[in-house]
C-alpha positions as CSV (number, residue, x, y, z in Angstrom):
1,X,0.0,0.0,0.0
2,X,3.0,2.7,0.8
3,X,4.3,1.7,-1.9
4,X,1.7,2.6,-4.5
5,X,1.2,5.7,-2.2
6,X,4.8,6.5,-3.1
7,X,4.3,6.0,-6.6
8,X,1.2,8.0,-6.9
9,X,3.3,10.8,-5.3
10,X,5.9,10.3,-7.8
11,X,3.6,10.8,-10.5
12,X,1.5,13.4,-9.3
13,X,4.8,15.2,-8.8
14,X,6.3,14.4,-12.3
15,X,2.7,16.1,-13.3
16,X,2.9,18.9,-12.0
17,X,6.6,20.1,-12.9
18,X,5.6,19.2,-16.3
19,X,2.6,21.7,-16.1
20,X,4.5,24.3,-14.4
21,X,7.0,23.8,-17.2
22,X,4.5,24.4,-19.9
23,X,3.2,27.7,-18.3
24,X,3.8,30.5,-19.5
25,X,6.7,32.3,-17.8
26,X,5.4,35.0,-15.8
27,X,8.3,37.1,-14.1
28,X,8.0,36.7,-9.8
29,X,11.6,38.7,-9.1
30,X,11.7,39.0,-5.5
31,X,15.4,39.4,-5.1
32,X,18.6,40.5,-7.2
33,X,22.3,39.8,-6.1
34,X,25.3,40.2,-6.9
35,X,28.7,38.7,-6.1
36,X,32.8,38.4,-7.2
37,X,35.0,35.7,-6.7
38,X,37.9,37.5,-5.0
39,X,38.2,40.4,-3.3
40,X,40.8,42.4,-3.2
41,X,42.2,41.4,-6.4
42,X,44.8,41.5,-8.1
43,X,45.1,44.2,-11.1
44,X,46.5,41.3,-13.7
45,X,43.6,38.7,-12.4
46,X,40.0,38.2,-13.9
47,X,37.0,38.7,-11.8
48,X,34.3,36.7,-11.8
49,X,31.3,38.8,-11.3
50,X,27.8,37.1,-10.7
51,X,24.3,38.1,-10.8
52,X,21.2,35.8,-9.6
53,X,17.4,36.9,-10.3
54,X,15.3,34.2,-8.3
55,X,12.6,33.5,-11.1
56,X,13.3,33.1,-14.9
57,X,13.5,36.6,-17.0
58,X,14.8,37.5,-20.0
59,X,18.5,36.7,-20.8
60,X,19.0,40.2,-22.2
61,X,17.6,42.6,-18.7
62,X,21.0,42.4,-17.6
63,X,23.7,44.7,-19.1
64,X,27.5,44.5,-18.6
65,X,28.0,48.2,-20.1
66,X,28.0,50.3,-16.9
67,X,31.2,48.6,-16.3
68,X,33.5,49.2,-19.4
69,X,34.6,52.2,-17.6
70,X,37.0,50.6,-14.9
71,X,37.1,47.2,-16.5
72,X,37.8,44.9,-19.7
73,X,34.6,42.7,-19.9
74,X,34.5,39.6,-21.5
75,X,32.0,37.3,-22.2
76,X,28.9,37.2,-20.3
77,X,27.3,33.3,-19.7
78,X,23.5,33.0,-19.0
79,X,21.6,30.0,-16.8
80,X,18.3,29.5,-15.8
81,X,17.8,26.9,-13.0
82,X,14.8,25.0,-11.9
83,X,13.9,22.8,-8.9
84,X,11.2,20.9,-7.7
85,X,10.4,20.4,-3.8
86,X,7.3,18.7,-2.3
87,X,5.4,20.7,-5.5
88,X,7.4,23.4,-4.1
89,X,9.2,25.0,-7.8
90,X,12.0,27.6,-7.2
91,X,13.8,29.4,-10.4
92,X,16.7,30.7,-10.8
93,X,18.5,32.8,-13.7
94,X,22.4,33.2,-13.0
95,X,24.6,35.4,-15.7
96,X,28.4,35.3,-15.0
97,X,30.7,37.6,-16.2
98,X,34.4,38.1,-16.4
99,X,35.9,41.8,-15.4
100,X,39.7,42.3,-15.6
101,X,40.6,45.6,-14.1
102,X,42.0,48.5,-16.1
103,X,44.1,49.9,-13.3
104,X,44.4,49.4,-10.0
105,X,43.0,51.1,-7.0
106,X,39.6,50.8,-5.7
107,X,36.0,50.4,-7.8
108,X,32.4,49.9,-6.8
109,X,30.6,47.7,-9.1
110,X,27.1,49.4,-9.1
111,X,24.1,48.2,-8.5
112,X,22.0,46.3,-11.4
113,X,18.5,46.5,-11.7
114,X,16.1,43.2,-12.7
115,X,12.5,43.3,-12.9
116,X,12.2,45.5,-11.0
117,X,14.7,44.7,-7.9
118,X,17.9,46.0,-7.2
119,X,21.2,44.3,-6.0
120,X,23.4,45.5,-3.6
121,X,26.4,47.6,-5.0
122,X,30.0,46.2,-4.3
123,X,33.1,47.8,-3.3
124,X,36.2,46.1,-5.0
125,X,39.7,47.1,-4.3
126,X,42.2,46.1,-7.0
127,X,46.2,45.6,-5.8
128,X,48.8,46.3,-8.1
129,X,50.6,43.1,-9.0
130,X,53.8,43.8,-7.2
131,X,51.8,43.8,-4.1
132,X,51.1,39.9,-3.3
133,X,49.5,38.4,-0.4
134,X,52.7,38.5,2.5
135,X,55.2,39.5,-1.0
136,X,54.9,35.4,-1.6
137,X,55.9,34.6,-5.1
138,X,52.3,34.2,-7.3
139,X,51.3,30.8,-8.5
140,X,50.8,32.2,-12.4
141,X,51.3,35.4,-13.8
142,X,52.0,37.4,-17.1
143,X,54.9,39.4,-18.3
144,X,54.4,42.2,-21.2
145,X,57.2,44.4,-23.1
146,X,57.7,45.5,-26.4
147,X,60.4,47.2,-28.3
148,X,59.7,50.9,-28.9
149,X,57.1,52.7,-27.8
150,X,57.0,55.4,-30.2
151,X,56.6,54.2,-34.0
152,X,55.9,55.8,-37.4
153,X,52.7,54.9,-38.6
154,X,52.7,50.7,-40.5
155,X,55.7,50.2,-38.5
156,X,56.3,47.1,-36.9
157,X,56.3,46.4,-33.1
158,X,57.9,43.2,-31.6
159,X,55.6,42.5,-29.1
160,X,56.5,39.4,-26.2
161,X,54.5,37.5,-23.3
162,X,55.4,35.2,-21.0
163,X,53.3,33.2,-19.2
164,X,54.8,32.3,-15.7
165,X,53.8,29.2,-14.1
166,X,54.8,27.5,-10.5
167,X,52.1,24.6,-11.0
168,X,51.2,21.9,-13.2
169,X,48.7,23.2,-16.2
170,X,46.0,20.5,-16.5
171,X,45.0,22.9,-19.7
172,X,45.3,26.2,-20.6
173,X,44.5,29.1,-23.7
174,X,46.5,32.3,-24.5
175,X,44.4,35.2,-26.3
176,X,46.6,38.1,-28.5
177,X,47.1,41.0,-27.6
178,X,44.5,43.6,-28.6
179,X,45.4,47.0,-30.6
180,X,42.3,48.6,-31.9
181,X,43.0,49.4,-35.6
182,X,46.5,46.9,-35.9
183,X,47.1,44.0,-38.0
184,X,48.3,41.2,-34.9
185,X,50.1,37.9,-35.7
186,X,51.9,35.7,-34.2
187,X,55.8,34.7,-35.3
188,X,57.1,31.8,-35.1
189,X,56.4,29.0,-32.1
190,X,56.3,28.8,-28.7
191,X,59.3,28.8,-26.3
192,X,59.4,27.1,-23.3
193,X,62.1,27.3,-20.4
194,X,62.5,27.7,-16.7
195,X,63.6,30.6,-14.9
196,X,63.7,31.6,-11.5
197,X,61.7,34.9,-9.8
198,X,61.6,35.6,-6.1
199,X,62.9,32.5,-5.5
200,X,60.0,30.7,-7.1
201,X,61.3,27.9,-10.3
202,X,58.8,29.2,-12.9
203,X,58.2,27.1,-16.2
204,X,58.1,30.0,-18.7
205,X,55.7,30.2,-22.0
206,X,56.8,32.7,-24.1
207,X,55.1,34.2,-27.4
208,X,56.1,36.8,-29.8
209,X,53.6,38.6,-31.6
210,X,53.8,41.5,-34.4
211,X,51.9,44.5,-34.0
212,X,51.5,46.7,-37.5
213,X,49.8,49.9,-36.2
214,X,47.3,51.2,-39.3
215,X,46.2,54.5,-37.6
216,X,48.3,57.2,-36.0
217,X,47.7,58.6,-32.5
218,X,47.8,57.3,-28.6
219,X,46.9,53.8,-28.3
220,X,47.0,51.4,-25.5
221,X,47.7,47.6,-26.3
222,X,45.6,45.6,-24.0
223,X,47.6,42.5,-22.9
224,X,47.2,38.9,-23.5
225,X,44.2,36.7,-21.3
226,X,45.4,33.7,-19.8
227,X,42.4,31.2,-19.2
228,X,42.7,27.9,-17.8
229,X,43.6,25.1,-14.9
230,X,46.5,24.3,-12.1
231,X,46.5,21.1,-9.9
232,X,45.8,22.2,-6.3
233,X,47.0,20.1,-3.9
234,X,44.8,18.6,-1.9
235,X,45.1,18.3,2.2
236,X,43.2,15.3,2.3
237,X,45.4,12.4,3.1
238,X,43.6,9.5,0.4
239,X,42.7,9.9,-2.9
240,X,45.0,9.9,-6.2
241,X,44.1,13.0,-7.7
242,X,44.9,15.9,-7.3
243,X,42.0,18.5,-7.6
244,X,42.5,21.1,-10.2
245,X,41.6,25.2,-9.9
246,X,40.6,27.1,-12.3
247,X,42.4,30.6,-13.5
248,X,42.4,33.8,-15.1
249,X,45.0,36.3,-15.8
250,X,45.8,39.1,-18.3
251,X,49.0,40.9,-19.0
252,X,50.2,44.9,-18.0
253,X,48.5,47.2,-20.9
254,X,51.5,49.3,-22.8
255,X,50.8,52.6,-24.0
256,X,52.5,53.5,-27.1
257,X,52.4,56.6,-29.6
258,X,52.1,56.1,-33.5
259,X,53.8,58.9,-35.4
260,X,51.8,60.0,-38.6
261,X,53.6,60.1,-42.4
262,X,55.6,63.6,-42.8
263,X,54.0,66.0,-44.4
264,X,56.9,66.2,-47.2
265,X,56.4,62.7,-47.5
266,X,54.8,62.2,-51.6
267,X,56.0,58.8,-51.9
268,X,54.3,55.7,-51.3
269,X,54.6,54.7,-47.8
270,X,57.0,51.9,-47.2
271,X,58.3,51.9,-43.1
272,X,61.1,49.5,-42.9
273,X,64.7,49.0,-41.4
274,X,66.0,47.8,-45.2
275,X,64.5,47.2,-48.2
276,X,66.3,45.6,-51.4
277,X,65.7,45.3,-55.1
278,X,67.2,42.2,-56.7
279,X,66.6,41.4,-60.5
280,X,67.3,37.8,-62.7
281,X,67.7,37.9,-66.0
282,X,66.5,34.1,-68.1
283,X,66.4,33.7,-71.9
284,X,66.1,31.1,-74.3
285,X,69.6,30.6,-75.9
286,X,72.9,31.5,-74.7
287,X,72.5,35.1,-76.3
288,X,70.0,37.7,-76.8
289,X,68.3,37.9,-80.4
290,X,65.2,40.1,-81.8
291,X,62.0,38.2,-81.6
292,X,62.9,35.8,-78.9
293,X,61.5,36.7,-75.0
294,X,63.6,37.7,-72.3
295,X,62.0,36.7,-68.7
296,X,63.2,39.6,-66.2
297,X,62.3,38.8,-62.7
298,X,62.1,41.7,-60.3
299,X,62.0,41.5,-56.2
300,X,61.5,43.4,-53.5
301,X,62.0,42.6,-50.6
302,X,61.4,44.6,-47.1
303,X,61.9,44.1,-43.3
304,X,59.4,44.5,-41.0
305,X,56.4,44.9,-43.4
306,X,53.6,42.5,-44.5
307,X,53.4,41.7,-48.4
308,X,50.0,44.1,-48.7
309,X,52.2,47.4,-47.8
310,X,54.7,46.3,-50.8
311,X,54.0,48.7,-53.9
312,X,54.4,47.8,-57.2
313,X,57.3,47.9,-59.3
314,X,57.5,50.5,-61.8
315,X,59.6,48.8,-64.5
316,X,59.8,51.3,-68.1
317,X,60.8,49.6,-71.5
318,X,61.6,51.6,-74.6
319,X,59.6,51.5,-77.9
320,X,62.6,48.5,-79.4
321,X,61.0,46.3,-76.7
322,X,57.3,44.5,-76.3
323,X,56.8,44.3,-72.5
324,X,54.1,41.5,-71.4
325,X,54.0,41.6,-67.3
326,X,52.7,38.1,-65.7
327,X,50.8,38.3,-62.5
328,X,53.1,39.3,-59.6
329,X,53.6,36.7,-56.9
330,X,53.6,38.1,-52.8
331,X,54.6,37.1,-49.1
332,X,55.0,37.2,-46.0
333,X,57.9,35.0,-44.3
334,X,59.2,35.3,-40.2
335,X,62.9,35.2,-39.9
336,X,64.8,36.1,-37.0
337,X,61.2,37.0,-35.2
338,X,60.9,39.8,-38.1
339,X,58.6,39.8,-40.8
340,X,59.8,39.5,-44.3
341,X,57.7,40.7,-46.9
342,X,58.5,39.8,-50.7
343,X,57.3,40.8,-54.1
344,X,57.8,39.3,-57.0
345,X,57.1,40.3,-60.5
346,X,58.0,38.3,-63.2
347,X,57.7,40.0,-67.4
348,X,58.8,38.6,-70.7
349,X,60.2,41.3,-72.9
350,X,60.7,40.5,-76.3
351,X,63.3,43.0,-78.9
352,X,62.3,44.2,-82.1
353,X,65.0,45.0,-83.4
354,X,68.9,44.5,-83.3
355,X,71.6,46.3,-81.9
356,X,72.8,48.1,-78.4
357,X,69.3,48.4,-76.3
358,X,69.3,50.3,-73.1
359,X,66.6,49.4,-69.8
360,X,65.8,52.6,-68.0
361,X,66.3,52.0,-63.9
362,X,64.3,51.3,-61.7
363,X,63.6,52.8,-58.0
364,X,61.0,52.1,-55.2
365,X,60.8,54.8,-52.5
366,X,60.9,53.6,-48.9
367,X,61.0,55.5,-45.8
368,X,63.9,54.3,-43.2
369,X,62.4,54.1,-39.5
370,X,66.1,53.9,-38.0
371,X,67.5,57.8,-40.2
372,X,63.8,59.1,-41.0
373,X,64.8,60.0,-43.9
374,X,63.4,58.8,-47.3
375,X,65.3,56.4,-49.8
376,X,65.8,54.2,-52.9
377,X,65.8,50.7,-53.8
378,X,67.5,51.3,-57.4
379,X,68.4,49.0,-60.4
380,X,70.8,50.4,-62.2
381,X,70.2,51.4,-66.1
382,X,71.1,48.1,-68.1
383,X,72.1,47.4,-71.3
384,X,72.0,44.6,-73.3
385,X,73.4,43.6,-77.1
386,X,70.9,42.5,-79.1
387,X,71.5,40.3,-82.3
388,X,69.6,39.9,-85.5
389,X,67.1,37.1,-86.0
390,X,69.3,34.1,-87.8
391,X,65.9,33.2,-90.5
392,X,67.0,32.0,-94.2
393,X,65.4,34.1,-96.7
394,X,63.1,33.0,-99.7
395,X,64.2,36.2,-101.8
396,X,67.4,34.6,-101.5
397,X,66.9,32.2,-103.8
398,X,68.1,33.0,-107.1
399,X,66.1,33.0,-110.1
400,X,66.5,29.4,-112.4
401,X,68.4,30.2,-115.7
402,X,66.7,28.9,-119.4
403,X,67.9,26.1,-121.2
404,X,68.7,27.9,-124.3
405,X,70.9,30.3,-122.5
406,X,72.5,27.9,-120.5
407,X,73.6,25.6,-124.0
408,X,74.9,28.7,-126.4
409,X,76.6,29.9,-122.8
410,X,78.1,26.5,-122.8
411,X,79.0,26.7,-126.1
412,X,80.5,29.6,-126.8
413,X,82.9,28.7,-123.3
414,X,83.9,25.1,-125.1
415,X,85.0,27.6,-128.4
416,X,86.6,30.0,-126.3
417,X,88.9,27.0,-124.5
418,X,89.5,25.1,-127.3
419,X,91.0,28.3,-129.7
420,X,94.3,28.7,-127.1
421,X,95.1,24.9,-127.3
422,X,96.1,26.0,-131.5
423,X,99.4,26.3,-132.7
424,X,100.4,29.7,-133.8
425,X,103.7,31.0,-136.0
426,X,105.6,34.1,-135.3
427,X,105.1,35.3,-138.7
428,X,102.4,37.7,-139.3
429,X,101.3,36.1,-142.5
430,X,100.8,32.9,-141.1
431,X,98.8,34.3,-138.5
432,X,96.4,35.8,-140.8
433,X,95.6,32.5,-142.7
434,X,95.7,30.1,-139.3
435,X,92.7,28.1,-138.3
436,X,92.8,29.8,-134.7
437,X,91.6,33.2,-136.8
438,X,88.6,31.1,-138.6
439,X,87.8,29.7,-134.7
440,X,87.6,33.7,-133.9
441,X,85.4,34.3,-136.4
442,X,83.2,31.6,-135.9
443,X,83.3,32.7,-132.3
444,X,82.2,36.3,-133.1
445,X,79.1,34.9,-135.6
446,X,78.0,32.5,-132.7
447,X,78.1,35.6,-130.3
448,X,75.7,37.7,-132.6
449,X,73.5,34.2,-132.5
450,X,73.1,34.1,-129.2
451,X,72.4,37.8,-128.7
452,X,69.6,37.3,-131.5
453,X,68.1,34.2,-129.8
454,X,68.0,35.9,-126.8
455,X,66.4,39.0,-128.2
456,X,63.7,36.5,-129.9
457,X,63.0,35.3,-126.4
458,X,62.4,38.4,-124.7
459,X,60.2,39.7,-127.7
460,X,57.7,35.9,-127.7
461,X,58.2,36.3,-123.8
462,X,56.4,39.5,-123.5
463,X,53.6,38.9,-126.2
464,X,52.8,35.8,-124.1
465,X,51.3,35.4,-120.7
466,X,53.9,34.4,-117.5
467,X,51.5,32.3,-116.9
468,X,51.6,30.1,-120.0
469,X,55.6,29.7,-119.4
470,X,55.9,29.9,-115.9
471,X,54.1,28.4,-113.0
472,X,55.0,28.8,-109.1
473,X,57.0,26.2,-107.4
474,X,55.3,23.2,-106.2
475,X,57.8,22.4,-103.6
476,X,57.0,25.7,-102.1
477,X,53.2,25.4,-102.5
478,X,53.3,22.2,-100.4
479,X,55.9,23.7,-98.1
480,X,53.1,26.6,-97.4
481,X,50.5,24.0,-97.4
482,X,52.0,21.7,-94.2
483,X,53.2,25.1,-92.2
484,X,49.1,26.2,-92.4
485,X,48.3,22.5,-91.7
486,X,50.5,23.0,-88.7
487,X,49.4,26.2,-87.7
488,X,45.7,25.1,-88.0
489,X,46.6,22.1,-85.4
490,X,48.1,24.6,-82.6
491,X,45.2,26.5,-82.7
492,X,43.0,24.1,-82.4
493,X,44.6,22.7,-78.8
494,X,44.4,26.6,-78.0
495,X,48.6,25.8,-77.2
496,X,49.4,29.5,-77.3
497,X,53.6,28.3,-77.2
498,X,52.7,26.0,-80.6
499,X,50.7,28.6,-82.0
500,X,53.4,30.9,-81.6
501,X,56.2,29.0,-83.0
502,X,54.1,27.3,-86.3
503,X,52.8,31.4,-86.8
504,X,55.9,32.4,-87.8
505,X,57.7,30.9,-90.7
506,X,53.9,30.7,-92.0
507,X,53.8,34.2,-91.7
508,X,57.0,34.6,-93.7
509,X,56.3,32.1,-96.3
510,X,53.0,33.5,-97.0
511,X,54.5,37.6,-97.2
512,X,57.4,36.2,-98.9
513,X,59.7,37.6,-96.7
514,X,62.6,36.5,-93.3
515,X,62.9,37.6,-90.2
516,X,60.9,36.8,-86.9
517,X,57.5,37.7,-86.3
518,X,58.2,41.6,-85.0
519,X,59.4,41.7,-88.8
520,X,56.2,40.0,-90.2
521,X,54.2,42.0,-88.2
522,X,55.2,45.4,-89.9
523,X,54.8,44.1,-92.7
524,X,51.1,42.9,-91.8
525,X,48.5,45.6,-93.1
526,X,45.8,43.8,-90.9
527,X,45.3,45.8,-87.2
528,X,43.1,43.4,-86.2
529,X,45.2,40.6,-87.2
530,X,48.2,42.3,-85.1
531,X,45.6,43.2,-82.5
532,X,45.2,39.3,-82.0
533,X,49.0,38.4,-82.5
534,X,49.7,41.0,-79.3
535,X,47.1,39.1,-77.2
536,X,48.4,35.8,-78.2
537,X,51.9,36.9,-77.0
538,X,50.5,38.4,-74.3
539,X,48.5,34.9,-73.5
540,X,52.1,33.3,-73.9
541,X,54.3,35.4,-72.2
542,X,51.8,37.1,-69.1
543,X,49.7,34.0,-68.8
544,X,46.6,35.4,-69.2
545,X,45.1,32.3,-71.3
546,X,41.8,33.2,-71.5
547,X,42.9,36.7,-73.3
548,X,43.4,35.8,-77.0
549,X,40.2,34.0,-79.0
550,X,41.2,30.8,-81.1
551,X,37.9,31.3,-83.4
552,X,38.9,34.9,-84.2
553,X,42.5,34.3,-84.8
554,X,42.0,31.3,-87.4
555,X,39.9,33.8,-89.2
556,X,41.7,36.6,-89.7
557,X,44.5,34.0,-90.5
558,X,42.0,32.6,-93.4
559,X,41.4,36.0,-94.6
560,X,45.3,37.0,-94.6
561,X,46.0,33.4,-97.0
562,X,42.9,34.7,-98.8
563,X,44.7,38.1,-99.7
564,X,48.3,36.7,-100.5
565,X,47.0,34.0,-103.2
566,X,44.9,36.6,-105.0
567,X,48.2,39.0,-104.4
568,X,50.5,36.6,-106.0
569,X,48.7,36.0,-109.0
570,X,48.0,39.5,-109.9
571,X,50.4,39.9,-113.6
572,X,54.0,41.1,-113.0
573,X,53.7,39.9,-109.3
574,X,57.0,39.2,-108.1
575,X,57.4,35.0,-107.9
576,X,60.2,34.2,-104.7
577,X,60.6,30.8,-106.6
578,X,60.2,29.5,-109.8
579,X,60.5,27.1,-112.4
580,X,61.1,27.5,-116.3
581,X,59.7,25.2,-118.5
């Protein structure tokens, strides 16, 4: 019987929480306090501060703001808690907050207002750290220090903390430093050593941090936060544990000052202890020659910066010289706990023509924090030999002799050898009536011959059509033929390097001339042709593939072949090779 009396209680009570529970809440706030963990303090330590309403309100009636004034406030955690006694129901909403004191001295937390109820306000005194409890050495505690605290504006600060600690971390974080308007980061790893303060062996953490001020003025860098957990020995005498404690601490603040640019100052602004500019030069052969790319790799390089202060590099070419700049590579490397930004910008220049070329120099302005004085990174005016473009020319061919004139040629050299080989008297008389006189005139008659065959032949020649005695080369038809079929093929895979090397000896078969494809492009009278040759190179050379339009190019290219046949068989066109029938 008790037990079923038990049971029924059970459920009669489960009942009833669950229909409380499902009430709406209506706020019963009798009573608002407030508490802090520790008091006095100490100025490095975080406060807990907590607030309890007994009913459930709204998470958002409380507000931390009345207290950014005399401390840092983090977080703020909210709880609601419910219990259940003999139908009895008791709430409870709890928000906890962490305070870290700006300064010390002493504070009074002020009262907060819930529903209508008030807590009691609090009177906190804060201890600087050097004051301890009996001047004991501290179980945990931060160190801050930089290394100037007066800086130009974008100038870096070495920034260090070290975490001391007398007791075994069970687990632990370590915020950053806060600067408000400052690019923060971390170099390089952890340290970790042992050291000895007022007699107390400390295992020390220690972190470096750069600090890259962006506005000019006052500022105060508010230190590091330490969050975590140290064994605390126990005074019981059993157990195996050791029963852990949880803890807060921040590092000292540091006031610095940031120094604005100089007024005088027109350059771009570049605050470093060094900055260098370095240059490579790569090309395709062991020499320089018009029409073939030169790679010229610039990079600058400064202390003490991060890779978006870098400017660009203003690098100037002359007219003899087709510039095509590829996207520039940037960095931002830690040596020697300094930060090391690099720039790198690579561009293929390719000659135009032959001979002694000149490079103008190139400067980047940078403003030395150590003189505060302005100066140059400089490459020095360069000058290079350029030689000619080693391409066999078709007009070089010379033009095939007739038949006819090669025979009476041959001829008339046979006579001319074989009269010397006679006999001949040293008489006068006997000269006269000699054969080797009959061979001259023989010689003389065959001469007029052959002047009259070849005036004949010039006379049929030009009452005739070329085209009836002469007709182009076919070697060099099918030699034109496979360079197109080639060229066609490049395109095609959209391989801007094949395209590049098939365009050019098609190009100068087709105009009939040598030289590279500067040379061909001069003598191109199609802009939109050249338009697309420029963005091919560019495509090859600057890597920007999607630049240059395969469709368009193969076009214009049809059009150009187009225009050369029809050129080439206009009467008294000028054949580079041909053939006499």
């Amino acid at each position: 019987m008790h037990k079923v009396i038990r049971t029924l209680n059970s459920y009669w009570a489960m009942l009833a929480a669950t229909v409380f529970l499902s009430l709406p809440a209506l706020a019963d706030v009798t009573e608002v306090t407030a508490s802090v963990d520790k008091n006095p303090a100490m100025v490095d330590e975080a406060i807990i501060l907590e607030v309890s309403a007994n009913d459930a309100v709204d998470n958002n009636l409380f507000d931390s703001s009345v207290l950014l004034k005399d401390f840092v406030v983090g977080r703020t955690s909210v709880s609601t808690q419910t219990q259940i006694i003999n139908f009895d129901m008791t709430r409870t909403t709890r928000w906890t907050t962490r305070l870290i004191p700006r300064k010390a001295g002493r504070f009074t937390i002020p009262a907060f207002e819930i529903a209508g109820q008030r807590s009691e306000p609090i009177e906190l005194m804060v201890l600087p750290a050097s004051q301890s409890s009996a001047n004991q050495a501290r179980d945990i505690y931060i160190e801050t220090e930089v290394d100037l605290n007066k800086v130009y504006l974008q100038q870096q600060i070495h920034y260090v903390a070290k975490l001391y600690l007398s007791r075994d971390l069970q687990r632990g974080s370590l915020t950053a430093p806060k600067l408000e308007n400052a690019d923060i980061r971390q170099i390089g790893k952890d340290k970790e050593y042992t050291e000895i303060s007022s007699g107390q062996r400390y295992r020390v953490i220690e972190r470096r941090f750069a600090i890259i001020p962006q506005s000019s003025g006052k500022f105060t860098i508010e230190g590091p936060i330490f969050d975590g957990e140290i064994t605390q020995p126990s005074n019981r005498s059993y157990g195996f544990f050791n029963q852990s404690k949880p803890v807060s601490r921040v590092g000292k603040p540091i006031d610095i000052e940031v120094l604005a640019m100089p007024d005088n100052y027109r350059q771009h602004w570049l605050p470093s202890e060094y900055v260098e500019l370095h240059q490579e030069w790569q090309s395709a052969g062991d020499q320089y020659k018009v029409g073939e790319p030169i790679t010229r790799i610039l990079t600058l390089t400064a202390l003490g910066v991060v890779e978006e202060q870098l400017p660009e590099i203003n690098s100037q070419y002359p007219d003899e010289f087709k510039s095509y700049p590829d996207q520039a590579n940037t960095s931002t490397v830690e040596k020697d706990d300094t930060l090391v930004a690099q720039r790198r910008e690579t561009i293929a220049i390719i000659p135009t023509q032959a001979g002694t070329l000149t490079i103008p120099e190139v400067k980047v302005a940078w403003f030395n924090t150590l003189t505060g004085q302005t100066e140059y990174a400089t490459l020095e005016e360069q000058t290079i030999e350029v030689a000619p473009a080693q391409i066999s020319s078709a007009e070089d061919v010379p033009l095939p002799v007739s038949s006819d004139n090669t025979d009476n040629q041959q001829q008339s050299e046979r006579q001319q050898q074989t009269a010397p080989d006679k006999p001949q008297s040293a008489s006068a008389d006997e000269n006269q009536d000699s054969p080797g006189n009959w061979w001259s005139v023989i010689s003389i008659l065959l001469l007029v011959l052959w002047l009259l065959t070849l005036l004949l032949w010039w006379c049929q020649s030009r009452r005739k059509p070329s085209a009836a005695r002469i007709k182009p080369n076919t070697a060099a038809t099918d030699d034109e033929k496979q360079l197109w079929q080639q060229l066609q093929q490049a395109i095609k895979r959209h391989d801007s390097q094949a395209v590049i090397a098939a365009l050019t000896p098609w190009l100068c078969c087709n105009l009939g001339i040598s030289g590279n494809l500067a040379d061909c492009q001069q003598r191109l009278q199609d802009q939109a042709l050249n338009e697309q040759i420029n963005l091919l190179l560019g495509s090859r050379y600057g890597k920007t593939e999607r630049d240059w339009q395969a469709d368009k190019l193969i076009t214009l290219l049809q059009t150009q072949r187009k225009t050369a046949v029809r050129s080439k068989s206009r009467p008294g066109h000028k054949l580079v090779s041909l053939k006499i029938e």
